[in-house]
PLY file of the C-alpha trace (Angstrom):
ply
format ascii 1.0
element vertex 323
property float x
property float y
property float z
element edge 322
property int vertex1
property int vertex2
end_header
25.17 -369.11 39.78
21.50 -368.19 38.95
21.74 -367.09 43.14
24.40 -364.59 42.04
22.75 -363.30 39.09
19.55 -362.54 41.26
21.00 -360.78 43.78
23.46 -359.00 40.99
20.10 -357.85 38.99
18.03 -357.54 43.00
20.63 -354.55 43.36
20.41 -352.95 40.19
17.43 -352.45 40.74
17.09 -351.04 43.95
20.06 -348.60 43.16
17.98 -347.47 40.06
14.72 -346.86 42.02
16.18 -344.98 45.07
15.75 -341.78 44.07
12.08 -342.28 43.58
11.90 -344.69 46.54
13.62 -341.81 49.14
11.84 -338.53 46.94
9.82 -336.53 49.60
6.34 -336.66 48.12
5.61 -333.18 50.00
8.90 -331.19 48.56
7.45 -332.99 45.26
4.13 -331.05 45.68
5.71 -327.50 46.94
7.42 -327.72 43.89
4.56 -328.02 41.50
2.55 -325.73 43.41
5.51 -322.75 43.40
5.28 -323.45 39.43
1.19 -322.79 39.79
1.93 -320.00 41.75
4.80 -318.08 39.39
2.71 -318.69 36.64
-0.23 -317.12 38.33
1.64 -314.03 39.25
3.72 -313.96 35.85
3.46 -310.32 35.66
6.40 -310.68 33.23
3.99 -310.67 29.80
2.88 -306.93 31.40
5.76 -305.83 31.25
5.80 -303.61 27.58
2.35 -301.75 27.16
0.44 -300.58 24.18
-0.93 -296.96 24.44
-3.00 -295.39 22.26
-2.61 -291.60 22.23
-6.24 -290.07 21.85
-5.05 -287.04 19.33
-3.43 -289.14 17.10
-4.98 -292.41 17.15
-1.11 -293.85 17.05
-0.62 -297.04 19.07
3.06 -296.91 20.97
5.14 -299.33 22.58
6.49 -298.23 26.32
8.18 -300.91 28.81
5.35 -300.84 31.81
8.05 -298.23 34.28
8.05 -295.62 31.30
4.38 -295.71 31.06
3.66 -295.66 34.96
6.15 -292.48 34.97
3.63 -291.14 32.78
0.80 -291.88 34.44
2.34 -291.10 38.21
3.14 -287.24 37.20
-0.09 -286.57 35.43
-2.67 -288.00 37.71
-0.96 -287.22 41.04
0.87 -283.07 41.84
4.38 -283.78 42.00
4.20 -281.98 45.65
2.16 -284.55 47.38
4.16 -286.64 50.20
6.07 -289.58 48.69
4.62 -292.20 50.50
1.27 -291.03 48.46
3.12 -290.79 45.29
4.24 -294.44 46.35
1.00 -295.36 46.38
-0.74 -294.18 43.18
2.44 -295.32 41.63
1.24 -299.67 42.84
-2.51 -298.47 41.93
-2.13 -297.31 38.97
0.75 -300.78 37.79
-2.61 -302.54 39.13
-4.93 -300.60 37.52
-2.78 -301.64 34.35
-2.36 -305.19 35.24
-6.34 -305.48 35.82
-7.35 -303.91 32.46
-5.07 -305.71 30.24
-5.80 -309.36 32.25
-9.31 -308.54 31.56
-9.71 -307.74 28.02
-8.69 -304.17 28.13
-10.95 -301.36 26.31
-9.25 -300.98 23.13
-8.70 -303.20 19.96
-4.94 -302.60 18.92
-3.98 -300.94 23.08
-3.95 -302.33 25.88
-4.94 -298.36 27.39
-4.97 -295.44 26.78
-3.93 -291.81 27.63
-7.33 -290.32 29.04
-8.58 -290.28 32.40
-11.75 -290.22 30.51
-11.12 -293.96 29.60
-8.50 -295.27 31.14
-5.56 -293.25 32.92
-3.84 -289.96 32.21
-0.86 -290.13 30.17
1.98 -287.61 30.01
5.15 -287.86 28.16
8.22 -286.50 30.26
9.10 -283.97 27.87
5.40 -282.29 28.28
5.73 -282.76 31.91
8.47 -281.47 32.09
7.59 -278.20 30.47
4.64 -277.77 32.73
6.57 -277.57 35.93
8.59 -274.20 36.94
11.98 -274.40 35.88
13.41 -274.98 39.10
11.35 -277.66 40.20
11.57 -279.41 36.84
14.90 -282.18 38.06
13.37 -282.65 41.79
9.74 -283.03 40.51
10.58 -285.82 37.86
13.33 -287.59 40.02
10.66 -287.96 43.07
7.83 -289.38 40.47
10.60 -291.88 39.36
11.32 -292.67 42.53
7.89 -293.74 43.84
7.96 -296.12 40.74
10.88 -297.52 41.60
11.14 -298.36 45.00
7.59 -299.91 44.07
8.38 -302.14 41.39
6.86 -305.36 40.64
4.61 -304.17 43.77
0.36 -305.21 42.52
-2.51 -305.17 44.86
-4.24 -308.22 45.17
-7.83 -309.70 46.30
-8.02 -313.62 46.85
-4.74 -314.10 44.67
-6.03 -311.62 41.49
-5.42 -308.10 40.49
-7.73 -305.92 41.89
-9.51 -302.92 39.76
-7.85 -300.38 41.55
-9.82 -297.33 40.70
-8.84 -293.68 42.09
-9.99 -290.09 42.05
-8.59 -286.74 43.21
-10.87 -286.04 46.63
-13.19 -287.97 48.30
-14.69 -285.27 50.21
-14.10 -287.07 53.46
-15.17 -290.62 52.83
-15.03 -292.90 49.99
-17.90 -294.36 47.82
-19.40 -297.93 47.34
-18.58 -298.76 43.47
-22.10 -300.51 43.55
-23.70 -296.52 43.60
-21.81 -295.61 40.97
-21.78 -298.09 38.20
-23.64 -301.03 39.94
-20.88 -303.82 40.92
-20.64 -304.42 43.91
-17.08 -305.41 44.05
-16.18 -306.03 48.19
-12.61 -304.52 48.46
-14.09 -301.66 47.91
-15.76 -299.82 51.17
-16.74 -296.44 52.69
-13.87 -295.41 54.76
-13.14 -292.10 56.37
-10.19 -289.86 56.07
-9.47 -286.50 57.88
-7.65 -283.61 56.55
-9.21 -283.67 52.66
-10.67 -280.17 52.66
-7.05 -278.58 53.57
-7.05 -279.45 49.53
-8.33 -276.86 46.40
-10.36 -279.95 45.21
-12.67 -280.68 48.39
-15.26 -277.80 47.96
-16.62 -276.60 44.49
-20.14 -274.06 43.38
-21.82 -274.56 39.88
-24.34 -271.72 39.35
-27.39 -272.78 36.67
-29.62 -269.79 35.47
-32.67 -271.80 35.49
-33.37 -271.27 31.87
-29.96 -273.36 31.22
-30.92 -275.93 33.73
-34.14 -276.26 31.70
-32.25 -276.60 28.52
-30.10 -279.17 29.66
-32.79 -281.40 31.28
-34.59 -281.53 27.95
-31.80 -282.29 25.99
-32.08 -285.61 28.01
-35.94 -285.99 28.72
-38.28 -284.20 26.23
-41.26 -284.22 28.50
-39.13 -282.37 31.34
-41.38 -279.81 33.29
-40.58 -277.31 35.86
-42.24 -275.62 38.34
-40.06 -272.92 40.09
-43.02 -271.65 42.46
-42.93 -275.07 44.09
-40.96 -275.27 47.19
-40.10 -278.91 46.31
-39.51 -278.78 42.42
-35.76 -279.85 43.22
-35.53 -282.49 46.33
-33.21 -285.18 47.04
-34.80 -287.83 47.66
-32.01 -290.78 48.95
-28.27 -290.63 49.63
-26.10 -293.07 50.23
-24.00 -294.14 53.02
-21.38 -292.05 52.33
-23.20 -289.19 51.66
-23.48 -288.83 48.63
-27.10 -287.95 46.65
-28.17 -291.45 45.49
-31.51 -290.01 43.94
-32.36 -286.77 43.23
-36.24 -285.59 41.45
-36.10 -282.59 39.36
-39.38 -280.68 38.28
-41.29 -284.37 37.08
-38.18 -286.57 36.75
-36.44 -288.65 38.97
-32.96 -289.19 38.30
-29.65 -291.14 39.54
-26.91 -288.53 41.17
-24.40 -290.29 38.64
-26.81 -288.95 35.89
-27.19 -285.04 37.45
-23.23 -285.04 38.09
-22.67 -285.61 34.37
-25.70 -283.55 33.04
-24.41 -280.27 35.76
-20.84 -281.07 35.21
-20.78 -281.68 39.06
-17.24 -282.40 40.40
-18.52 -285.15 42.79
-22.23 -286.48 43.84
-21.96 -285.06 47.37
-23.76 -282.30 46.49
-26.68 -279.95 48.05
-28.71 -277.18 46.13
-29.92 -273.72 46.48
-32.89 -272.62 44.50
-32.33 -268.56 43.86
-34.28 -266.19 42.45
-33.38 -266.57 38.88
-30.83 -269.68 39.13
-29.95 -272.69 40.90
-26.34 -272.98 42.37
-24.62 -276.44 43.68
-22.41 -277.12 46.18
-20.35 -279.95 46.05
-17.63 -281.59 48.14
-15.10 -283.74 46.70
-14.03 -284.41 43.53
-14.41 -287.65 41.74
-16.46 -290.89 41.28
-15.28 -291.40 45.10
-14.34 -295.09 45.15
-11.11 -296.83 46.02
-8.11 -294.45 46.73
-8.64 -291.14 47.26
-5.33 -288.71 45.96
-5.61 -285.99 48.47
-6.40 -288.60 51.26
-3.77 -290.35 50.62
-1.56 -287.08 51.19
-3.02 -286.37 53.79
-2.19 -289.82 55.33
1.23 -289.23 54.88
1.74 -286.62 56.41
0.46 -288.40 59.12
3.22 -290.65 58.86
1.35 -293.51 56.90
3.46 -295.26 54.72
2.30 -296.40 51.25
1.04 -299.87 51.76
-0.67 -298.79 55.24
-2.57 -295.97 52.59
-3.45 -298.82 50.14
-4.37 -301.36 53.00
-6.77 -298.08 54.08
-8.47 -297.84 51.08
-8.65 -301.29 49.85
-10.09 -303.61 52.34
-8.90 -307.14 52.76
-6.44 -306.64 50.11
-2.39 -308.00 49.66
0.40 -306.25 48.07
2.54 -308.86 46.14
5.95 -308.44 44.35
0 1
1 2
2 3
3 4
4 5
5 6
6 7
7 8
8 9
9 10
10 11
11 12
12 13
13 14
14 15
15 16
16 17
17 18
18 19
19 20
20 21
21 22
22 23
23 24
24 25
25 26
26 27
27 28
28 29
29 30
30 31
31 32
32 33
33 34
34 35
35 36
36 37
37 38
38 39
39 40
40 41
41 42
42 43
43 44
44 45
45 46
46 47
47 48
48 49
49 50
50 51
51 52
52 53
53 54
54 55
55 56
56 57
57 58
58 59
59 60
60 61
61 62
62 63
63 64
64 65
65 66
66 67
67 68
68 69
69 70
70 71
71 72
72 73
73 74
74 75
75 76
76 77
77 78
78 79
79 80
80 81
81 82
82 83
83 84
84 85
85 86
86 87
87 88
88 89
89 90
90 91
91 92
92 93
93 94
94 95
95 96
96 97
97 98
98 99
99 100
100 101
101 102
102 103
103 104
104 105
105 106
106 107
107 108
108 109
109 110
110 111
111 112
112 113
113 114
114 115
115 116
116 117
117 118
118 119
119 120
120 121
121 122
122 123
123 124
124 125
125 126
126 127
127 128
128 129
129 130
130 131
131 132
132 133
133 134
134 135
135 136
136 137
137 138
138 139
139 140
140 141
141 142
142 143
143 144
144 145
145 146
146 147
147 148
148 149
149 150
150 151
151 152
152 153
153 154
154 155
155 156
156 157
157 158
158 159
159 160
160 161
161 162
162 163
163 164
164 165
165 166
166 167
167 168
168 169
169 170
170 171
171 172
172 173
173 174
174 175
175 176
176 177
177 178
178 179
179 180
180 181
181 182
182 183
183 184
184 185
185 186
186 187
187 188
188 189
189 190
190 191
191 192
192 193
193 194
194 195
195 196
196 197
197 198
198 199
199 200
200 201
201 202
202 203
203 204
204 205
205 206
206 207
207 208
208 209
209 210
210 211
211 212
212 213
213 214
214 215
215 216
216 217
217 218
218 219
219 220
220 221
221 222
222 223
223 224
224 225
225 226
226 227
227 228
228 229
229 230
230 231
231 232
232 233
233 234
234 235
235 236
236 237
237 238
238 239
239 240
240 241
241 242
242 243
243 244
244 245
245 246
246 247
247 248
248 249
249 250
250 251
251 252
252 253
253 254
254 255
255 256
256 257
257 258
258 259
259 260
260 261
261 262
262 263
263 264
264 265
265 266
266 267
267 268
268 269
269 270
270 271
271 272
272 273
273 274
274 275
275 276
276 277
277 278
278 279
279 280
280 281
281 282
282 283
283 284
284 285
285 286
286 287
287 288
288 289
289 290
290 291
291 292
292 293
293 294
294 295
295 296
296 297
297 298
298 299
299 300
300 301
301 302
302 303
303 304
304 305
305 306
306 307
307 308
308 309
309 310
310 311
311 312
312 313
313 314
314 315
315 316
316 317
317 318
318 319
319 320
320 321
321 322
């Protein structure tokens, strides 16, 4: 009898611990790790956005498609190729992602509505009466469309959101973000790309009397001097790799090419000089900070025939596009 009652409670047993006995210990870990991995890329929580609208001040609520609408048709012409509309449509949903992961620049917003600060911000209705009447239905439909056959798309270094800056013309190759604001951040290189100066942007001419130029130095430096009679009162003095004037010494300063863009209201730092008789006129090529994705490149790409994650792949190195 007590033979019985062992093997009776022998089975119980074993039919009880089975499913643990015969539970694939691998599958077991795939499964955990999936659950890592979806709460990783959660991109869910992103997907309503606060934006504060500069000449108000008021804070509004748009789902994260409205808002990249808004942002697609003001940073990017409405005429560029799709494919680069495609494109600025998964930088700018990263650019998004990036900001809010990271803090964000606002108290009560995640962003805001100036490229100044953040990323331009159009409603449709003021879009809308921008563009020529008979452009108005095609123009807005196409800007929709590059957000929407892009959804849920978000650039990604080593598994995070990258900061996926932009600007309108890179005058023919792209900038290290170290030269501009000192972070050296490696998905971001100098790269090439052919066919920017078919583009309004790529060449520019800011004409200084020198009495202005002297004015605006010393609103900045109050010991500023000047020699004009010297052949080498203006000299740059280092570029950088892509070009662009790294350091630049005018009359007895030295100064950063980041600093004489924003003092000149230079378009770009790729710049060269001409000393005249009673004024000093720039040249500059591009137009932008230069790093990460240039706009008119990317046009220009597709119309090569580049489709929009080849663009991104161009100007991003080593980077994935995730869902």
């Amino acid at each position: 009898m007590k033979k019985i009652l062992f093997y009776i409670f022998f089975i119980i047993i074993l039919v009880l611990t089975m499913p643990i006995v015969f539970t694939n210990p691998l599958k077991t870990e795939e499964v955990a790790s999936n659950k890592i991995d979806e709460e990783k890329f959660d991109y869910g929580k992103y997907s309503n956005i606060k934006l504060l609208h500069t000449d108000t001040g008021v804070v509004e609520e748009l789902d994260l498609d409205t808002y990249l609408y808004g942002v697609v048709s003001s940073e990017m012409p409405a005429s560029f190729e799709l494919e680069a509309l495609k494109a600025q449509a998964t930088v700018a949903r990263t650019y998004t992602i990036y900001q809010i992961k990271n803090g964000g620049k606002h108290e009560n917003a995640d962003l805001c509505d100036s490229s100044l600060c953040c990323q331009a911000w159009i409603s449709k209705e003021n879009r809308m009466a921008r563009w020529e009447e008979n452009l108005k239905d095609e123009y807005w439909n196409k800007i929709v469309q590059a957000v929407n056959e892009t959804k849920g798309k978000v650039i990604l270094y080593q598994g995070e959101p990258i900061n996926a800056l932009f600007h309108s013309n890179s005058g023919g190759s792209t900038e290290l973000s170290i030269n501009v604001w000192g972070g050296d951040l490696p998905y971001f290189q100098t790269v090439e790309t052919a066919g920017e100066d078919a583009y309004s942007s790529y060449k520019s001419e800011v004409d200084f009397s020198k009495d202005e130029l002297i004015k605006r130095m010393l609103e900045k430096y109050s010991e500023f001097e000047i020699n004009f009679d010297d052949p080498e009162c203006i000299k740059i003095l280092e570029y950088t790799e892509s070009g662009r004037v790294k350091k630049i010494k005018i009359g007895n300063k030295e100064i950063s090419g980041t600093d004489a863009r924003t003092m000149f209201e230079l378009k770009s730092t790729k710049f060269s000089f001409e000393i005249k008789e009673n004024s000093v006129k720039f040249y500059v090529t591009g137009y932008g900070h230069g790093v990460g994705l240039s706009q008119c490149g990317s046009d220009a790409l597709a119309k090569q025939g580049k489709k929009y994650d080849e663009i991104i792949k161009y100007y991003y190195k080593d980077v994935e596009i995730s869902e």
